[in-house]
N, C-alpha and C positions, 0 to 999 in steps of 0.2 A: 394070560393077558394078551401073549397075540393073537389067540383064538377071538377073542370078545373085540378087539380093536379089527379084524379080518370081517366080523359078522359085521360091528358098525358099517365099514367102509362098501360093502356089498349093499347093506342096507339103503344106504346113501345113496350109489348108481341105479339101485331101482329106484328108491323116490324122484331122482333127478330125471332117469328115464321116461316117467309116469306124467311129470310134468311137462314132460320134452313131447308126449306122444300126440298123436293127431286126435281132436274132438270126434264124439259121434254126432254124425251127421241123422239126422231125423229123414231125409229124404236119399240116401244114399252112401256111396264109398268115395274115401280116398284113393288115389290113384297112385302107385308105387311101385318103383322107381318112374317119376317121370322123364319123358324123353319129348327134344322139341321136333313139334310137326315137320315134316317135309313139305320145300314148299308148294305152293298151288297156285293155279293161277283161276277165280272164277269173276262174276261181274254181278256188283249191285245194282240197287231200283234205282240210280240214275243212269245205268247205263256204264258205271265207270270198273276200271280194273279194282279189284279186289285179290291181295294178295298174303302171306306170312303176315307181311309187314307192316301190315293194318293190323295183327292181332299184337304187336310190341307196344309197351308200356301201357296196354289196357286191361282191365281182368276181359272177360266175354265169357257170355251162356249160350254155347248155341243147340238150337232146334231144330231137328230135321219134319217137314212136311210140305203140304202143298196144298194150292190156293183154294180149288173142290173140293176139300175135305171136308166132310158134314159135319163134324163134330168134336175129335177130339185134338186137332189141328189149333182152332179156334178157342176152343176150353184152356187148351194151353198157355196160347198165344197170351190171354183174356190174366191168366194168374199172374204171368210175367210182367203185364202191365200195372197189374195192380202192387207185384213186389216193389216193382220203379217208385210206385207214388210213394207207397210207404218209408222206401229210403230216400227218396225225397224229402218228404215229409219231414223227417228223423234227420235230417241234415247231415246225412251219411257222405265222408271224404270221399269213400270209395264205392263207386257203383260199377255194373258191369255194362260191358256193351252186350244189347242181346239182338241176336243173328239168327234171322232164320233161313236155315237153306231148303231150299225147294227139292223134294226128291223126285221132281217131274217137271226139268226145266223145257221140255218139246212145247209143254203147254204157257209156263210159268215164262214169262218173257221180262224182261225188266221193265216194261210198261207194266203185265200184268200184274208184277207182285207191287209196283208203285201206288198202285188201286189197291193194297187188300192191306201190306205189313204197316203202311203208317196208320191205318184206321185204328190200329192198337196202342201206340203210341208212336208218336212222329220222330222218335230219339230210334227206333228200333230197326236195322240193316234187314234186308231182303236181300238175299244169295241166290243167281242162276248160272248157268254155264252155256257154252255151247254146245255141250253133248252128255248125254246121260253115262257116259263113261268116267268123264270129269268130274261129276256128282260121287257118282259109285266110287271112283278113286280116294277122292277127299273122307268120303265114309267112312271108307276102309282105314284111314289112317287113326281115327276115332273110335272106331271097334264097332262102328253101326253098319247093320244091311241097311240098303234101300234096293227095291226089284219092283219092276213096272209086271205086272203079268197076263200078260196075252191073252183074249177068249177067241174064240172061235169065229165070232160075225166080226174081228177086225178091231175091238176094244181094248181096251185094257184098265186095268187095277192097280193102286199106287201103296204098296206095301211099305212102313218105313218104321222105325222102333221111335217110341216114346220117350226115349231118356232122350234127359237134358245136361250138356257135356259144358261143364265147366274149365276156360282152359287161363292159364296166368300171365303174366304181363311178357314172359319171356317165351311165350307161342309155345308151351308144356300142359299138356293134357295134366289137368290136376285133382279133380273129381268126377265121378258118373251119376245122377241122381235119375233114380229110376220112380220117385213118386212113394206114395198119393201126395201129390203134390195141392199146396192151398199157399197163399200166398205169405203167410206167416212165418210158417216152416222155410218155403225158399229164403225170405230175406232172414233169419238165423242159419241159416245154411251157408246163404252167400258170406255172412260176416263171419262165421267161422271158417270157411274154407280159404277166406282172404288173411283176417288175423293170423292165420295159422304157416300161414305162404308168405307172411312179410317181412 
């Protein structure tokens, strides 16, 4: 008898755990244990300080890339906007604010990204710095490279990873989504990764 009452009560902690456990994500991972960012100090497309304390009481998605990107910069950019509409649409409580930071702020000025991140939607923050150190720092704290890489006549190449870093109201890195990204999957994404954190 207390064999069969010891299996129920096991049994129980796993169902309850099972319910308790984090959704799979279609586009990526949970983040575990989270830990809240250090803070930063960088500057959006109005020109204004942007700091931690812009990321409290908001969820945020943000993007690393930059304003010459031919292609997958802009693809990106292009699904996030379209995620917005649809939880718009859907009359969703909880939307994210989505950030994109520049991994090549020498060029990306806060005038320039003021021209390029609202063309995608006009709700969406543009992040520069004044030094590509600043950038690289903030990165690191996210788990992303960004690297500028030199050529020879004087140019260079703007290297930056693809995932899109989900972080939660309390400035805690909460999921990594590394794609194939389509608009659909993020917004199930985004409302599970928020459901799941509230």
């Amino acid at each position: 008898m207390v064999l069969c009452l010891s299996f129920t009560a096991a049994a129980a902690l796993i169902w309850r755990h099972q319910l308790q456990a984090d959704p799979v994500l279609a586009t990526g991972t949970f983040v575990e244990p989270r830990s809240r960012l250090a803070d930063f100090s960088l500057i959006d497309h109005h020109g204004r300080p942007f700091t931690g304390a812009n990321l409290l009481g908001h969820w945020s998605m943000v993007y690393f890339g930059y304003t010459n990107c031919p292609d997958l910069c802009p693809a990106t950019l292009t699904i996030l906007a379209a995620m917005e509409k649809k939880l718009r649409a859907a009359g969703s409580p909880v939307r994210p604010q989505v950030i994109f930071v520049t991994a090549d702020p020498g060029r990306d000025t806060p005038a320039q990204l003021a021209g390029y991140v609202p063309y995608f939607d006009p709700e969406f923050i543009g992040l520069t710095a004044q030094s590509q150190a600043t950038i690289e720092s903030f990165a690191s704290q996210l788990g992303i490279e960004v690297d500028l890489v030199h050529q020879a006549d004087g140019s260079y190449t703007v290297e930056h990873s693809a995932a899109i870093l989900v972080i939660d109201p309390n400035g805690r890195l909460a999921a990594v989504l590394t794609g194939p990204f389509n608009a659909s999957a993020l917004q199930a994404d985004f409302r599970s990764i928020a459901g799941a954190h509230s």
